[in-house]
C-alpha positions in Angstrom: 0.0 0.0 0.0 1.0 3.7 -0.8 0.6 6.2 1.6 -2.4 7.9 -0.8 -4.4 4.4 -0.3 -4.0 4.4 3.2 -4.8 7.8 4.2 -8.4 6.6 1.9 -8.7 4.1 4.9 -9.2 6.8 7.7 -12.9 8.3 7.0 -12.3 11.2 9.8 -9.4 12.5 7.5 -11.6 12.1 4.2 -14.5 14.1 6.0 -12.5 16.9 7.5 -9.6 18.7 6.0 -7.4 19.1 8.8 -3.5 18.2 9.6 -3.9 16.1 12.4 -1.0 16.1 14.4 -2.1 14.3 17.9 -1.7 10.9 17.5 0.1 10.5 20.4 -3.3 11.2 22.5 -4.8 8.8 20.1 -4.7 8.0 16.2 -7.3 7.9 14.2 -9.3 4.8 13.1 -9.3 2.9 9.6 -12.6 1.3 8.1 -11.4 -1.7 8.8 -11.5 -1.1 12.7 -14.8 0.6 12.2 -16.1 -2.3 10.4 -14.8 -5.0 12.1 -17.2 -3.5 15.5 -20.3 -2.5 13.7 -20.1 -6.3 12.4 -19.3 -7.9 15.8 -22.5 -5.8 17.1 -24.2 -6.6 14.1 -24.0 -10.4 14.1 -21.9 -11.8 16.7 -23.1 -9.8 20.1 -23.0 -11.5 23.1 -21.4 -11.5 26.4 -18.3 -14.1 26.2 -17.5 -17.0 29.0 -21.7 -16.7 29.9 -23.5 -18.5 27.6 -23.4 -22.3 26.5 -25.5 -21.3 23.2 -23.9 -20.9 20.1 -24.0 -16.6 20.1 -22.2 -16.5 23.3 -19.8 -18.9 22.5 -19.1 -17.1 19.1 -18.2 -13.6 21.3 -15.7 -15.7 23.3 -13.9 -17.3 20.5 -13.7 -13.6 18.8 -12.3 -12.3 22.6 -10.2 -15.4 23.0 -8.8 -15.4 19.6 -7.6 -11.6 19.9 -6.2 -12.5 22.9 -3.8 -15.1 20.7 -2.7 -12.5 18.2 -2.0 -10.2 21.1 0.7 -12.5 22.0 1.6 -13.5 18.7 2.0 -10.0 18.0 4.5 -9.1 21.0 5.9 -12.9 21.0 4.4 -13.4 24.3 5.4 -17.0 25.5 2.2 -18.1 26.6 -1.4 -16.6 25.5 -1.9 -16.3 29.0 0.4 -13.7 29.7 -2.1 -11.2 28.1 -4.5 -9.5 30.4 -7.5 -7.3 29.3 -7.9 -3.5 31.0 -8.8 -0.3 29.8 -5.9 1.4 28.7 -2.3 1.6 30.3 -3.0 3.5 33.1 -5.2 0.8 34.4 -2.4 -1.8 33.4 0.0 -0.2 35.3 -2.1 0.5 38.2 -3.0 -3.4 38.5 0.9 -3.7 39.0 1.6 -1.4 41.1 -1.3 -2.4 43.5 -0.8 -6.2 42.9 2.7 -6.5 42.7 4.1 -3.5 43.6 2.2 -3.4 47.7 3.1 -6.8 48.4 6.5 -7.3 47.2 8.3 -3.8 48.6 9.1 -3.1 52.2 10.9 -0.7 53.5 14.2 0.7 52.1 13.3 -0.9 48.9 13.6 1.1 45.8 11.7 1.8 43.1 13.5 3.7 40.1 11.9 5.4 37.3 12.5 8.2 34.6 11.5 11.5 35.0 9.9 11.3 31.3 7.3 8.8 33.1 3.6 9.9 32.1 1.8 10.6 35.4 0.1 7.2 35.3 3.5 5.3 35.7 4.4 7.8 38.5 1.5 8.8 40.6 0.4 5.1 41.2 4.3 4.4 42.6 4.3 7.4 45.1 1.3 5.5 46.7 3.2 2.3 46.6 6.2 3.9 48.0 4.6 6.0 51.1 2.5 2.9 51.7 5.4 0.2 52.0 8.3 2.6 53.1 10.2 2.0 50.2 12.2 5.1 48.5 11.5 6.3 44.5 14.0 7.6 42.8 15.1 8.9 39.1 17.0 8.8 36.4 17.6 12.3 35.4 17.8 13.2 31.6 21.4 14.8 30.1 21.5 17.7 27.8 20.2 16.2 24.9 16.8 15.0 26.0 18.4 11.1 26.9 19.2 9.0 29.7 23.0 8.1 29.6 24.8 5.0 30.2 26.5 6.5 33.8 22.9 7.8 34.6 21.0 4.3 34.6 24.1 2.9 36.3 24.3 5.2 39.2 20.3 5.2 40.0 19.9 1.2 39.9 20.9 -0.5 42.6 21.0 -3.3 44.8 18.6 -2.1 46.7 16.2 -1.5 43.4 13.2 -4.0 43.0 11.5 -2.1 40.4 12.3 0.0 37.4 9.6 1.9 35.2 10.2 2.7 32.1 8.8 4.8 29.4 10.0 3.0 25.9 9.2 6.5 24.0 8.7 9.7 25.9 5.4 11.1 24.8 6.8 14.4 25.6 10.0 14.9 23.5 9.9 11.3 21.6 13.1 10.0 23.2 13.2 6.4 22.3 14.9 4.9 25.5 17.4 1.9 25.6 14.8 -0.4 27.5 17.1 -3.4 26.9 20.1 -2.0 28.4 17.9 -1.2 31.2 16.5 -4.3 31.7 19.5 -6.3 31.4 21.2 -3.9 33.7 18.3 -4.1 36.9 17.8 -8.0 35.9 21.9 -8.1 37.4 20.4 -6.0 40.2 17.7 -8.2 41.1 14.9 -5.7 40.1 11.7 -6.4 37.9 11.2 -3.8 34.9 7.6 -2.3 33.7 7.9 -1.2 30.4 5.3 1.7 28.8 5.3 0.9 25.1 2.3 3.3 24.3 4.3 5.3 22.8 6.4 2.4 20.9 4.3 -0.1 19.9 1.7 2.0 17.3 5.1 2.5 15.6 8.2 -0.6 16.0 7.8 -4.4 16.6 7.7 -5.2 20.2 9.2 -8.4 20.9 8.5 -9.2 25.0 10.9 -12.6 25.0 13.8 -10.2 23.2 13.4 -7.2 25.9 13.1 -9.9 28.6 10.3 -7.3 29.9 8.8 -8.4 33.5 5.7 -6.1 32.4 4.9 -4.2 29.6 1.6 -1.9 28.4 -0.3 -0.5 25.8 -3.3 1.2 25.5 -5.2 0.4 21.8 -6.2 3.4 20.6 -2.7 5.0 20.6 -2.5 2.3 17.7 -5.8 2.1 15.7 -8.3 0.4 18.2 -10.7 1.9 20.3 -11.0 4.0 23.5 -11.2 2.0 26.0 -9.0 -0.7 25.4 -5.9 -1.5 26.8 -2.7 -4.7 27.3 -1.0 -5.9 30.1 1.7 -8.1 29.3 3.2 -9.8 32.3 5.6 -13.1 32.8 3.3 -16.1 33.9 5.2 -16.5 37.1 5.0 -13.2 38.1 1.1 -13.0 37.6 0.2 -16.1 38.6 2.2 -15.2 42.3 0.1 -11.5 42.3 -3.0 -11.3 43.7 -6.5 -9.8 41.7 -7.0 -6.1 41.4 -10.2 -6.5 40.8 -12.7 -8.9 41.9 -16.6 -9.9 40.7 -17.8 -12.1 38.0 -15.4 -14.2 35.7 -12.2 -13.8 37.7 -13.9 -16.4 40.6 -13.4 -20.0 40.5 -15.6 -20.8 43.8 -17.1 -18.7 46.2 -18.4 -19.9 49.3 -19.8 -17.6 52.4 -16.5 -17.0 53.8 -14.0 -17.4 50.9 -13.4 -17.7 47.6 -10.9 -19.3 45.4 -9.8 -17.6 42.3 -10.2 -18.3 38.2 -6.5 -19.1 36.8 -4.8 -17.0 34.2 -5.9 -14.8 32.2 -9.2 -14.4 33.8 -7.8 -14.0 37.6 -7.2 -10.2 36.5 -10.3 -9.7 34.1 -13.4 -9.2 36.4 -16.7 -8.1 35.2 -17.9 -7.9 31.3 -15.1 -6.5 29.4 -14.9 -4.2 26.8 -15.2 -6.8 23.9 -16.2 -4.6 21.0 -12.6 -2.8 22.3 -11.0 -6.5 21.7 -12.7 -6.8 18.5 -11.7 -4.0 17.4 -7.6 -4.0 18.5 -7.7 -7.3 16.8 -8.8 -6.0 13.8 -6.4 -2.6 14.5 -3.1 -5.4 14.8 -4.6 -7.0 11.4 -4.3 -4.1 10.0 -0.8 -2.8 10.8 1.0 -6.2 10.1 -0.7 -5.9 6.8 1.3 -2.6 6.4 3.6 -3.5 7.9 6.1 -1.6 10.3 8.8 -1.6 8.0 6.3 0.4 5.3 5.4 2.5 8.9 9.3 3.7 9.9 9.7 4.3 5.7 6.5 7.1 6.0 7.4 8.2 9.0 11.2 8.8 8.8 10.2 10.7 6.1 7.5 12.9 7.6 9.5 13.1 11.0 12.8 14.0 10.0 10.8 17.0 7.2 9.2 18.2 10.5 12.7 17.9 12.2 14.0 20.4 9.8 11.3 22.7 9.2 10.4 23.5 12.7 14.5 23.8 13.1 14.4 26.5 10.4 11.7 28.7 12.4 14.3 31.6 15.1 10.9 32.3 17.4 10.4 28.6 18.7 12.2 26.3 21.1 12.5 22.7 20.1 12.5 20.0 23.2 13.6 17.1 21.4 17.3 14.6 21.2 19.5 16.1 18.5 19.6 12.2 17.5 17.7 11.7 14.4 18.2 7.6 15.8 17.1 8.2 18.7 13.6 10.2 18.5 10.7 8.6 17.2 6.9 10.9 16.2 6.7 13.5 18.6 8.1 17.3 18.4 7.5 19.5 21.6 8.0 23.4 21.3 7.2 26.4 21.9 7.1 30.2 20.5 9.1 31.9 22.7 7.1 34.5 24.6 3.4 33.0 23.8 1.3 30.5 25.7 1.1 27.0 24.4 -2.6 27.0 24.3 -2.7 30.5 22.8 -0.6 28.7 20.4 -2.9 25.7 19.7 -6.2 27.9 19.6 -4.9 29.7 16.6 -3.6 26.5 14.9 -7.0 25.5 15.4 -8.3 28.0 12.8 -6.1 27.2 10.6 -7.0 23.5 10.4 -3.9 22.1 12.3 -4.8 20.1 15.5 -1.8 19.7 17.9 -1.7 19.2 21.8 -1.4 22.0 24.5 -0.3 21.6 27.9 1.5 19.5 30.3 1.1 16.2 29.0 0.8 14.3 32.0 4.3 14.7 32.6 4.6 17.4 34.9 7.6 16.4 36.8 9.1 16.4 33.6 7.6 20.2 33.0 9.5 21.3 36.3 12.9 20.0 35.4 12.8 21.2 31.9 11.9 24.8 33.8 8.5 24.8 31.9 5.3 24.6 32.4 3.4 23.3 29.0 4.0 22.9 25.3 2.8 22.3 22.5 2.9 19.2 21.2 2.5 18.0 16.9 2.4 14.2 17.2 2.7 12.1 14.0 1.7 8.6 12.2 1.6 7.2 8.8 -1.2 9.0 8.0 0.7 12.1 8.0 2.1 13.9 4.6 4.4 16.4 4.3 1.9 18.7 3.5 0.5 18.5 7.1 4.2 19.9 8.4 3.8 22.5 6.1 0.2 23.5 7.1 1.8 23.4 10.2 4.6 25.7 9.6 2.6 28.2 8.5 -0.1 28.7 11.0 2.8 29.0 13.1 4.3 31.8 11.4 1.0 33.3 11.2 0.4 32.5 14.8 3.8 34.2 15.3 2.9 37.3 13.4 -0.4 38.0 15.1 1.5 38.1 18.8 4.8 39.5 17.6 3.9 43.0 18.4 3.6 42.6 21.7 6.2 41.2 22.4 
């Protein structure tokens, strides 16, 4: 497929002429994603692991059967290792709560980077004021990366967890996650790896990484809202206790205890969001029939054209690695002197939809001395001629606040 046949596949960017440049809040969704949940609804709705008739038992081969490519897709060992949530933050959450309260004590540390989004941070300040143990960071250098010297010095012996964003969402760092996880593994800590960012754009392989956990949320990558991956080792989940209980994650219950379902369905309690599974099946169908090879060709392209226009503009500030290698589909900035949302509102008019704000990543905010930015976010679905629109309603956006400054 060329890039002109794909872009056909997104109706949103057939029935409104904009540059959309926030796919890292969430991408848009091909026909075939569409499709594939209007025809589940259509002809196959029913609520999975209920039912011994023939509709019911059609829904829970469709949810089952993602739940196999799922692993396929990362190279998960066993299909088991695949949990169901709603999107990262409730992945990572279930760790932290699960395995994160009753495997610390006091004195432990966890270790994460300060380009962690909030929901791979705020759940591990609980953890840590709850269990005593201390959180720490790895602090970024000059050039928007964590170094060698860095990891080293903040992951210790005394680490038992390391969380890690694989690509900041904020400057599009792509982060050495193997290094890291090879270097805590010799220090006896477990790593939780955030691929939200990563996966929508580079094979994920969870046996290569050696990854203890890892998350997505789907509609980062073509699914629905809603939707969302934990990854975790089989021996690790299988020692964790539920997050949630209720319906489907019990085995027996009796007036005084309960006993609880085995993998995958200890962690998945209540109906689940099966249209969501449907439709991140169909979303995974649809990028390994593109391919990510074709997907790093488009956006290399697009990326490294945004690179250098936005480089060429004197009255914006760039937050992003200097390593073309090492930066994958996100460009923070900012015109100097002018509020990020200012700076949004007037893309706006001009047909160009980029982020404004903080991110979730306020700690990373602080140490950068800032307190928002804007943020153009790209996929395959992106041209060239979206960086220019881009370009432009920022010199425009430029000349209207110029005067004042």
């Amino acid at each position: 497929m060329n890039q002109n046949e794909i872009i056909k596949d997104f109706p949103l960017l057939q029935n409104r002429k904009i540059a959309y440049l926030d796919s890292g809040a969430t991408t848009q969704k091909p026909v075939q994603v569409i499709d594939a949940i209007d025809k589940f609804y259509e002809n196959n709705n029913a609520n999975p692991h209920r039912g011994a008739y023939s509709l019911s038992i059609e829904a829970t081969e469709q949810y089952e059967n993602t739940r196999t490519k799922i692993a396929n897709f990362i190279n998960a060992k066993h299909r088991e290792e695949i949990i169901f949530s709603k999107n990262a933050t409730e992945s990572l959450n279930l760790i932290a709560y699960s395995y994160g309260l009753d495997n610390l004590k006091k004195d432990d540390e966890i270790v994460l980077s300060i380009m962690e989004h909030h929901s791979n941070l705020v759940p591990w300040q609980k953890v840590s004021k709850t269990t005593g143990a201390k959180l720490n960071y790895m602090y970024m250098n000059d050039q928007f990366e964590l170094s060698d010297e860095e990891i080293e010095s903040k992951i210790t012996d005394k680490t038992k967890i390391v969380g890690i964003t694989h690509v900041s969402n904020v400057l599009g760092t792509i982060n050495n996650v193997e290094k890291i996880i090879k270097y805590a593994h010799k220090k006896g800590a477990i790593v939780i790896v955030d691929a939200s960012q990563s996966i929508p754009h580079m094979e994920i392989d969870v046996q290569k990484l050696n990854a203890d956990f890892l998350v997505f949320s789907g509609h980062k990558m073509l699914a629905p809202l809603g939707i969302g991956v934990l990854y975790g080792k089989k021996e690790l989940l299988n020692k964790m206790n539920p997050f949630l209980m209720g319906g489907d994650m019990i085995e027996y219950v009796y007036e005084q205890d309960t006993t609880f379902a085995p993998l995958p369905n200890k962690f998945e309690a209540g109906t689940q969001n099966v249209e969501g599974v449907v439709g991140l099946g169909a979303a995974i169908d649809y990028i390994n029939k593109i391919g990510y090879d074709k997907i790093a060709e488009i956006e290399k392209e697009v990326v490294e054209y945004a690179r250098e226009k936005l480089s060429s503009l004197d009255f914006i500030t760039l937050y992003m690695t200097p390593n073309k290698e090492n930066h994958q589909a996100v460009i923070s900035f900012n015109i100097n002197g002018v509020h990020p949302h200012d700076v949004a509102s007037i893309l706006d008019n001009y047909g160009v939809c980029v982020r404004s704000g903080n991110h979730c990543a306020q700690p990373l905010m602080r140490f950068l001395g800032i307190d928002s930015t804007c943020r153009a976010s790209f996929y395959f679905y992106n041209t060239k001629e979206d960086i220019e629109k881009l370009v432009e309603a920022l010199k425009k956006a430029y000349d209207m606040f110029k005067k004042y400054m």
